[in-house]
DOZA-978720 format. One record per residue: residue in one letter; x, y, z of N, C-alpha, C, CB in turn. Coordinates in steps of 0.001 Angstrom, whole numbers, plus 500000, padded with zeros to 6 digits. Glycine has a CB too. Layout:
REM residues N
> type/nc1/nc2/nc3/cac1/cac2/cac3/cc1/cc2/cc3/cbc1/cbc2/cbc3
> A/X/Y/Z/X/Y/Z/X/Y/Z/X/Y/Z
...
This chain:
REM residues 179
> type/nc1/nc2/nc3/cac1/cac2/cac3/cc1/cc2/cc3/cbc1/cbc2/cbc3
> X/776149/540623/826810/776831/539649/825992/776832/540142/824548/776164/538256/826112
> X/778275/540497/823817/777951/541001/822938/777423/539776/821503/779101/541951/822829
> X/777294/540059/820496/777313/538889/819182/778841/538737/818363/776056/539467/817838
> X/779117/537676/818445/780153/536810/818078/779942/536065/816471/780202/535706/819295
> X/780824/536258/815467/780923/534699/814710/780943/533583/815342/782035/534462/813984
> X/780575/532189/814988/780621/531138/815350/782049/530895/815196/779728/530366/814771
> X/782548/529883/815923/783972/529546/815819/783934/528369/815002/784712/529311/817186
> X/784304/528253/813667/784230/527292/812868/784226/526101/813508/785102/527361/812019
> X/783279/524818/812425/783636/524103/812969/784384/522613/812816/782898/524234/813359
> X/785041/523523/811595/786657/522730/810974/787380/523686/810913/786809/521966/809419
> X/788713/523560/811391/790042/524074/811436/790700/523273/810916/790577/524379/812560
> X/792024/523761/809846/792981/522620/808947/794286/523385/809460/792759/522530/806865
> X/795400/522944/809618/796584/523110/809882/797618/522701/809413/796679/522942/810668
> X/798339/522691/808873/799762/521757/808179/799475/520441/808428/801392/522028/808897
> X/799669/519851/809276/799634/518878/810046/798157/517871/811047/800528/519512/810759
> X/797119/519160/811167/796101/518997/811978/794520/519289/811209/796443/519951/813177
> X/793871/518407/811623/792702/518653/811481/791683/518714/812632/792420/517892/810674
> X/791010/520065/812854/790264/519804/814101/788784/519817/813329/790533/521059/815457
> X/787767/519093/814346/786492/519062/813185/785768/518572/814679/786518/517709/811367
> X/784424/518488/813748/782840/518472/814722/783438/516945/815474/780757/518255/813455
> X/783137/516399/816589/782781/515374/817498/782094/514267/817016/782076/515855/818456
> X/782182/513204/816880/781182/511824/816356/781248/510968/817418/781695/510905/814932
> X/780496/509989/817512/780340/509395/818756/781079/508304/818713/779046/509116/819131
> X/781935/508077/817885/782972/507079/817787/784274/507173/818473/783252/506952/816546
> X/784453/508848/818597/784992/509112/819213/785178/509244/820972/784973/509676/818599
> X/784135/508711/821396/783669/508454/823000/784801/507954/823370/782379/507421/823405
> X/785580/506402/822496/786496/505287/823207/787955/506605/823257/786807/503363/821932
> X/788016/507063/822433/789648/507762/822801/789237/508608/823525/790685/508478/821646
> X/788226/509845/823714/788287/510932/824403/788173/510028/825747/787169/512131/824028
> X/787944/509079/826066/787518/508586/827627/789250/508118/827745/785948/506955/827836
> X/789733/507673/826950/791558/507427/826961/791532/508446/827576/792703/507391/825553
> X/791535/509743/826859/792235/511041/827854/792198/511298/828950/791973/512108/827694
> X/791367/510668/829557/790548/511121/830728/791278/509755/832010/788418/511006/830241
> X/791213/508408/831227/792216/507552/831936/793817/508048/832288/792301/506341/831060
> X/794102/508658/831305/795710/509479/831371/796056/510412/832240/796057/510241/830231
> X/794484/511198/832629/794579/512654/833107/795938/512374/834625/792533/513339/833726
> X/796904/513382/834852/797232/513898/835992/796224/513318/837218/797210/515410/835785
> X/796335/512657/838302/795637/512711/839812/795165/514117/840119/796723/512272/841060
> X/796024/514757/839714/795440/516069/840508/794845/516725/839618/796414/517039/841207
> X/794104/516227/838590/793088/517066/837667/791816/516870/837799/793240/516885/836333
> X/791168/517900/837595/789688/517641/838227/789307/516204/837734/788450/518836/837671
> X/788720/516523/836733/788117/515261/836288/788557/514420/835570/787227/515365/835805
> X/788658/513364/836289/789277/511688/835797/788353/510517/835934/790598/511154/836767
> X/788598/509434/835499/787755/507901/835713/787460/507851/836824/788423/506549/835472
> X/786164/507604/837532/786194/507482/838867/786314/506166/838909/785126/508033/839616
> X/786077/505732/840576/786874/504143/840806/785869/503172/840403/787365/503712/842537
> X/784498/503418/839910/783390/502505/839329/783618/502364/838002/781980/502996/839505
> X/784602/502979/837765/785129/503162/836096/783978/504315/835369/785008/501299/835064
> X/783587/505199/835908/782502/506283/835255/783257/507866/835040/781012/506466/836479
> X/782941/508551/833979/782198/508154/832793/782628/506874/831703/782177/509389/832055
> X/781722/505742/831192/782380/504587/830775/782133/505199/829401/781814/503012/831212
> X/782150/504520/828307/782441/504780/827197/780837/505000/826506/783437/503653/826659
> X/780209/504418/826802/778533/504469/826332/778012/505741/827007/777494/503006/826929
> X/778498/506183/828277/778330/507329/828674/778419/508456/827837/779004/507432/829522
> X/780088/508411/827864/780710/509559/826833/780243/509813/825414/782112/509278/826611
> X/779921/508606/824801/779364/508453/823520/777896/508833/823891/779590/506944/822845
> X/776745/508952/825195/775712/509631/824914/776035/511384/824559/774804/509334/826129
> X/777415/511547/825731/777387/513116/825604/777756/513379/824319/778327/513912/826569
> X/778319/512792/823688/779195/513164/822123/777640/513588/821823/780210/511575/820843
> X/776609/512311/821679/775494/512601/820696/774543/513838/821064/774605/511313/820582
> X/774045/513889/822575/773554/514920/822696/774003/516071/822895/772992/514794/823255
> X/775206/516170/823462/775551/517506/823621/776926/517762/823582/775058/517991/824751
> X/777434/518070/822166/778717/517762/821550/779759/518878/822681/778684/518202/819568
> X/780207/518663/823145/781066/519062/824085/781024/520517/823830/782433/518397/824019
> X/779838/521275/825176/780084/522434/825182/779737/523340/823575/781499/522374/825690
> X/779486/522907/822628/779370/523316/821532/777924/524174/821558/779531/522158/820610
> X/778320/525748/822192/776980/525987/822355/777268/527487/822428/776194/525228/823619
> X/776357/528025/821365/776334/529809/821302/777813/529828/820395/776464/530878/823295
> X/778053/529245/819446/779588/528978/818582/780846/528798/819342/779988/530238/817644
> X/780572/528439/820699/782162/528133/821199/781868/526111/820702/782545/528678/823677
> X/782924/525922/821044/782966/524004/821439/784204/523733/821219/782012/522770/820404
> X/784553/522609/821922/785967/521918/821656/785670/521124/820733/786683/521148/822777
> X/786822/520956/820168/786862/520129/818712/788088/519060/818650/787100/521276/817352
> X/787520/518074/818522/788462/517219/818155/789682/517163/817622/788085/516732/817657
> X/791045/516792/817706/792412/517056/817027/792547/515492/816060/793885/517336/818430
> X/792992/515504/814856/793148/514375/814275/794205/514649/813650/792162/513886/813562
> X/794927/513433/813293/796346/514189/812615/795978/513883/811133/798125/513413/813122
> X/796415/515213/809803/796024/514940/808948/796326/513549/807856/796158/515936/808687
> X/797707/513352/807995/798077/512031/807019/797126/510492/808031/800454/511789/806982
> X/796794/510481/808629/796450/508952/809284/795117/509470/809767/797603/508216/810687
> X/794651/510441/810237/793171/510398/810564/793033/510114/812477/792400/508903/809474
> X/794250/510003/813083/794270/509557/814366/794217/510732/815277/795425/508718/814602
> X/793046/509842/815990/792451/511290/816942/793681/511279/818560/790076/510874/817642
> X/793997/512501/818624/794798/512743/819258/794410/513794/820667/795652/513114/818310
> X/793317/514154/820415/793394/515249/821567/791811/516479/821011/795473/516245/821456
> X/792105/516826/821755/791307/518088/821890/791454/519668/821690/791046/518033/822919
> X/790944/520589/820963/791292/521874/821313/790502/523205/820932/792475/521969/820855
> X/789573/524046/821734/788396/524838/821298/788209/526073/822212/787093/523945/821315
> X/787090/526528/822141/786475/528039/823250/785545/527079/824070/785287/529724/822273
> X/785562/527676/825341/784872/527034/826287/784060/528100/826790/785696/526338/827284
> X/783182/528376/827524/782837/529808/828629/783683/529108/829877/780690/530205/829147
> X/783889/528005/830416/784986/527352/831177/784873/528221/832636/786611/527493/830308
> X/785913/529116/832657/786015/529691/834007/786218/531456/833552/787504/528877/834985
> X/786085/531566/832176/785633/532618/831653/784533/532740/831322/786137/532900/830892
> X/783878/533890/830171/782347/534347/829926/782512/533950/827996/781960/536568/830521
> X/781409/534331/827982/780518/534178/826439/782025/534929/825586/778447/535483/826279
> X/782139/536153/825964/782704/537449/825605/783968/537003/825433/782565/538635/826595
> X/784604/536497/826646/785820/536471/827195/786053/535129/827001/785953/536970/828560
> X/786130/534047/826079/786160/532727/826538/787597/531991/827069/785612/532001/825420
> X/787707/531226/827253/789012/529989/827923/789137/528783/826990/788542/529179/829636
> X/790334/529451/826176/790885/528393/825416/791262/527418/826142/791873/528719/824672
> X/790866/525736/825645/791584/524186/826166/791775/523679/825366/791012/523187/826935
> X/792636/522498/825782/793231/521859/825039/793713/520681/825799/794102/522606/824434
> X/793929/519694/825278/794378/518117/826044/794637/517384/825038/793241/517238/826976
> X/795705/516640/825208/796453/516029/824157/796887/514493/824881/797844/517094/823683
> X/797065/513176/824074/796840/511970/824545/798781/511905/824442/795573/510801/823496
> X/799348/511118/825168/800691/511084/825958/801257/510765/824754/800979/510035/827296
> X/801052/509734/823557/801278/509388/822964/801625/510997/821778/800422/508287/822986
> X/800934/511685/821854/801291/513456/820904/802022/514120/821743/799866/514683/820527
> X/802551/514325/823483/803334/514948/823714/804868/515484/822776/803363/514375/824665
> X/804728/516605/822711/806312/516903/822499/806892/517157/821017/807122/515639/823047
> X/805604/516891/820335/805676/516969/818651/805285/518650/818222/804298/515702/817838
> X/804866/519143/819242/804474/520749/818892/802925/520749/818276/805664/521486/817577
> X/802123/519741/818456/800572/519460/818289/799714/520435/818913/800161/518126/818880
> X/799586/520739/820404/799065/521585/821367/799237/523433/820973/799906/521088/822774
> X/800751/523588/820187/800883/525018/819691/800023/525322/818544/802291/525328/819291
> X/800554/524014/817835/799637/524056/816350/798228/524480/816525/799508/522537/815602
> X/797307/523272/817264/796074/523508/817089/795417/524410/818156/795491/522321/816970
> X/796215/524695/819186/795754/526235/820027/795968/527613/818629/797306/526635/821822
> X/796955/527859/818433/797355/528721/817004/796247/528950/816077/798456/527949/816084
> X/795214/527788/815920/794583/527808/814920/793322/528244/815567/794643/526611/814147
> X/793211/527595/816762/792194/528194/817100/792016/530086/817830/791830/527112/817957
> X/793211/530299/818437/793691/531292/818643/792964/532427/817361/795235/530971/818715
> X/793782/531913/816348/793486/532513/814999/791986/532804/814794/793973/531553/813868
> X/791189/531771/814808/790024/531313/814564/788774/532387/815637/790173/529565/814907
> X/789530/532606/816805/788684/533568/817997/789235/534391/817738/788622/533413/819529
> X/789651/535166/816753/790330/536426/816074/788898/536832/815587/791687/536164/814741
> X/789093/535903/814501/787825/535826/813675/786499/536488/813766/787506/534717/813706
> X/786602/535730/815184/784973/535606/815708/784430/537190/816532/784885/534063/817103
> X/785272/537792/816296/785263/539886/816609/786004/539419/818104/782947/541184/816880
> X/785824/538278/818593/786452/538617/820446/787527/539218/820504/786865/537346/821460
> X/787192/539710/821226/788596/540655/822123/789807/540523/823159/788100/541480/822847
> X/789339/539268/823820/790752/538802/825084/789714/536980/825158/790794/540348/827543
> X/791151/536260/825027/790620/534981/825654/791870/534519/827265/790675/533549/824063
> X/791360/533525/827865/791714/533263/829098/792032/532009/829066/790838/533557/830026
> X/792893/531532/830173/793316/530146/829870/793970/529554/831417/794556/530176/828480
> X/793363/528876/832085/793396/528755/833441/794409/527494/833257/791857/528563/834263
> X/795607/527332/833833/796785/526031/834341/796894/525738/835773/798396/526400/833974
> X/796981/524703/836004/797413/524308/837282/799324/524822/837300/797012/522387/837427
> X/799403/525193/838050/800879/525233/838559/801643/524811/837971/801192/524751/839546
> X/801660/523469/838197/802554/522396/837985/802387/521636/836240/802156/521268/839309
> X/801764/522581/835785/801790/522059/834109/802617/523224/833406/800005/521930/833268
> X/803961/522821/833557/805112/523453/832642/804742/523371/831571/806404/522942/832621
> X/804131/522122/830659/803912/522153/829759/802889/523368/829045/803716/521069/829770
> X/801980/523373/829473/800508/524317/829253/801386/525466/829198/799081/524391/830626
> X/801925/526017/830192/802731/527556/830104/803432/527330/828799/803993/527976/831495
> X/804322/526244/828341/805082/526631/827333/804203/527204/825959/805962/525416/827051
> X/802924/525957/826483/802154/526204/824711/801810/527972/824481/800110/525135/824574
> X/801388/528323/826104/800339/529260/826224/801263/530621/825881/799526/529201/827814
> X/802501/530309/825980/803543/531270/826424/804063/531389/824562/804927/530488/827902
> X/804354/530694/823868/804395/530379/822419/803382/531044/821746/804281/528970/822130
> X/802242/531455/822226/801238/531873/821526/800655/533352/821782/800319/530923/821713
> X/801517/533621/822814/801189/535208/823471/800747/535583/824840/800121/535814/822768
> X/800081/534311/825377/799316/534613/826179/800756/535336/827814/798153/532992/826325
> X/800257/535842/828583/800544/535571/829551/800147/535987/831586/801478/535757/828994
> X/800888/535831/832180/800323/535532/833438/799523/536915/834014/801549/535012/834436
> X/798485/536330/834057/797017/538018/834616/798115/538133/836293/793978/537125/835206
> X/797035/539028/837374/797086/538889/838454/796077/537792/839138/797025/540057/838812
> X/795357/537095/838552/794349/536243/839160/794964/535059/839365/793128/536062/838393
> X/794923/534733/840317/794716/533052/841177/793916/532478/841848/795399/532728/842017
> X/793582/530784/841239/792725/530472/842331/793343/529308/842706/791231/530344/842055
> X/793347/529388/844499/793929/529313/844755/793726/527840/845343/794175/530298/845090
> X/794307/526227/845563/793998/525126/845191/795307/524530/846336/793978/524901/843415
> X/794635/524341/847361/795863/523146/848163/796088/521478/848126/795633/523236/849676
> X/795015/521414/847388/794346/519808/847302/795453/519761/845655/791827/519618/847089
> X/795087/520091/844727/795345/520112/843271/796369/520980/842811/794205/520455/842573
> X/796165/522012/843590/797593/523291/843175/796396/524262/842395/799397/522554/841660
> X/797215/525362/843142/796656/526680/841976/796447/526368/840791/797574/527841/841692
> X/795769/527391/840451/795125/527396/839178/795729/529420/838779/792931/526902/839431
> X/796703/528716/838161/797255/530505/837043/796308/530771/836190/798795/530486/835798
> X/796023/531864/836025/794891/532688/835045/796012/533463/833651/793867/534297/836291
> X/795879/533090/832545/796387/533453/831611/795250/534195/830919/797032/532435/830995
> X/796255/535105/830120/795252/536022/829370/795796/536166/827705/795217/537676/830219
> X/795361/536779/826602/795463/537438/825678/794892/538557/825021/795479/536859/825222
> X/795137/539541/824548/794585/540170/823895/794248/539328/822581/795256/541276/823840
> X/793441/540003/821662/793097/539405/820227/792904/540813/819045/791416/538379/820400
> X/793869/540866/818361/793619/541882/817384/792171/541361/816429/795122/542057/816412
> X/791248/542192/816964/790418/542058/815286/790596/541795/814082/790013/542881/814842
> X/789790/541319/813272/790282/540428/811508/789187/540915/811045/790412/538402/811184
């Protein structure tokens, strides 16, 4: 595993602010998760879990994945402060080295070009950090994700995994020029 910069943990954008996790934020990130696709892994289960006191323990103890300088970071839009989504380095279904950019955005930000923006920045941001290739796993059937991923450089590896219940899962890639 080689040593990495930390991946900041504010990003500013024209338009976007991504920043550290607060536990206030539990009630919308659990929105996202009510919204998710059926066929995405993880959604509300039918007891209504993870509930919101849940999510708000993970915010406090263990800010999403925020660990060894990767983490997802919150999306807020800059004029209003309204949290919109998500977008960071994961180790995910990649490594330390190699990480898997995500991103999830609430229905209400579809279609405004939010998801390019703050992938872009973070994109930028794992420039930074000396890495060398990040990864970015889609289900099939998310045209959308290809467009962002496809806008930003990335594109389709030879890897699939392969999903009859949910649909494949496409393996995207990038190189990353050093900064």
């Amino acid at each position: 595993m080689g040593t990495y910069e930390a991946l900041p943990a504010e990003l500013v954008t024209e338009r976007l602010r991504l920043r550290r996790w607060l536990p206030s934020d539990a009630e919308e990130y659990r929105g996202l998760w009510l919204e998710r696709d059926p066929r995405a892994v993880r959604r509300i289960d039918a007891e209504g879990r993870p509930t919101v006191e849940e999510m708000r323990g993970w915010l406090r103890d263990n800010p999403l994945m925020a660990d060894r300088g990767l983490g997802l970071l919150p999306i807020e839009l800059r004029d209003t402060g309204e949290f919109i989504g998500y977008c960071g380095l994961t180790v995910g279904r990649g490594s330390f080295d190699e990480p898997e950019i995500a991103y999830e955005l609430a229905r209400r930000a579809h279609g405004r070009g939010y998801a390019t923006e703050a992938a872009r920045a973070v994109v930028e941001a794992a420039a930074r950090t000396g890495r060398r290739r990040l990864w970015a796993t889609v289900r099939e059937w998310n045209a959308p994700s290809f467009r962002v991923l496809e806008k930003l450089g990335f594109h389709r590896s030879d890897r699939i995994t392969e999903d009859a219940e949910r649909g494949n899962t496409i393996w995207m890639t990038r190189a990353l020029e050093p900064r």
